[in-house]
N, C-alpha and C positions, 0 to 999 in steps of 0.2 A: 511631590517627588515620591512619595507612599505610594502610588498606583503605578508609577514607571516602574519601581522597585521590585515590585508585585509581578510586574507583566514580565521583568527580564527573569524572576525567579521562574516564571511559570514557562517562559521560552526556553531556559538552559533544560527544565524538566523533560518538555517534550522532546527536545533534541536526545537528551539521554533517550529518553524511551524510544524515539526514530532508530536510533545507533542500534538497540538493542534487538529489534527487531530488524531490525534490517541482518543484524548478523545471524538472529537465530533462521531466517528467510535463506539464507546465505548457504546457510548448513546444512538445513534442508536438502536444497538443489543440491548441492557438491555431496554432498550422504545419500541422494537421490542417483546421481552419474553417477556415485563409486558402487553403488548395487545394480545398477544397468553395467557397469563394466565388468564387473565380477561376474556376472550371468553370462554376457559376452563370450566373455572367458575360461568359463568353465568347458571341461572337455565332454560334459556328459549331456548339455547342451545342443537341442540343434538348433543351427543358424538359419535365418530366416532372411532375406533379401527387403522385406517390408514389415511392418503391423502395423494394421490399420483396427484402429476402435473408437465408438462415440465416445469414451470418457475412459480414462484411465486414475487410478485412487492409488492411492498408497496409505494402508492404513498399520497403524500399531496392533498389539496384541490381543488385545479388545474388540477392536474392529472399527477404533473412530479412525475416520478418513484424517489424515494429515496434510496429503497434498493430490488436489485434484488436476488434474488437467481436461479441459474438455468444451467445446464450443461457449462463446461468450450465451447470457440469456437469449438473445435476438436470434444466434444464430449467423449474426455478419463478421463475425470473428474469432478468434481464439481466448482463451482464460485458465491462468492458473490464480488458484485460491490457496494460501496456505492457514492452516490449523492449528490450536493450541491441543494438548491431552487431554481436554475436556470438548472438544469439538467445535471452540466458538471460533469463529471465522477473522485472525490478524491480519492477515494480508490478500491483496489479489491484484493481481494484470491482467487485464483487458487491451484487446485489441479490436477494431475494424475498420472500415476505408476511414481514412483522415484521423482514426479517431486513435491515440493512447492512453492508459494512465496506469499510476500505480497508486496503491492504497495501505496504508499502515495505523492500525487500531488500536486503543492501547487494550492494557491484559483487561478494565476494570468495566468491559464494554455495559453491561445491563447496569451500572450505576452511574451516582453523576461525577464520576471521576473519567468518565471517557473523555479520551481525547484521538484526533483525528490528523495525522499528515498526510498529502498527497500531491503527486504531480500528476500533470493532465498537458497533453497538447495536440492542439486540432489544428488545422490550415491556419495559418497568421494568428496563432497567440499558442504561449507556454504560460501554465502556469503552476504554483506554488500554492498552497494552504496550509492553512495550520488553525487547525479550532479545535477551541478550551471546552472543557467537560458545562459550562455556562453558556456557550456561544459567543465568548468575544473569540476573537479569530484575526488571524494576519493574511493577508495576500498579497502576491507579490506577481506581477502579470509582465509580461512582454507580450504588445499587440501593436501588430503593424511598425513593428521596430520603436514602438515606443511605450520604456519602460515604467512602471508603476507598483507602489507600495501603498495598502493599505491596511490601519487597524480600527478596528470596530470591540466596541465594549459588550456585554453581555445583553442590551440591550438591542445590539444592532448600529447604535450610535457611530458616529467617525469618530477617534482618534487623534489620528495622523492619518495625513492622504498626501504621498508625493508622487508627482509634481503635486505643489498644491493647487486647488479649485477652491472657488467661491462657491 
């Protein structure tokens, strides 16, 4: 019962830190449109019909990038990345044909405290992760309308696997 114990403390953790990032992700965008609107809006402004650019930044005072926007790495889609004040990379969405995902990382990423949530959905499956600064990890998959949970220990090992398999 000690290791279940363990595993839901360390499940409520991640979730805080999802929630947390998800909202600072949040603010960003919405702090990101209320300074495109202001500009908008401004009278001294001129208005432009289009703007087209390979990558557009948004950086602090400094000059670390905060939020990039700008072709995925391939090139077959679109990507934003969002930043912390030291430049390390929390979040990103990706897009291209079939493919989505989103990505949230925790603050403690270059040590073994990272942890990792993300959704992903390509043609016939969604899924769910969630992996611990060790590598145990929870999955949770819809494929082909047929749903699945798995957890794996830090070694890789199974857990829980439902439906169950032999």
């Amino acid at each position: 019962m000690d290791a279940i114990d363990r595993l839901t403390a360390r499940l409520e953790k991640l979730e805080t830190e999802n929630r947390r990032l998800r909202l600072v992700g949040f603010g960003c965008v919405c702090g990101f449109c209320f300074l495109a609107l202001v500009a908008w809006r401004s009278p001294n402004t001129q208005k432009f019909e289009s703007l087209q650019v390979q990558k557009l930044e948004v950086v602090d005072s400094r000059g670390v990038p905060l939020i990039t926007l700008s072709p995925n790495r391939n090139n077959a889609g679109g990507s934003i990345v969002l930043r912390d004040s030291s430049g390390d990379k929390r979040s990103w969405w990706e897009t291209e044909p079939g493919i989505a995902r989103i990505v949230f990382e925790s603050a403690n990423a270059t040590s073994d405290d990272k942890t990792i949530a993300g959704l992903s959905s390509v043609p016939g499956c969604a899924q769910l992760s969630l992996l611990g600064p060790k590598g145990g990890s929870v999955v949770s998959m819809v494929q082909r309308d047929r749903p699945s949970v798995t957890l794996q220990d830090t070694n890789g090992r199974s857990l829980f696997t439902a439906p169950w398999t032999k």
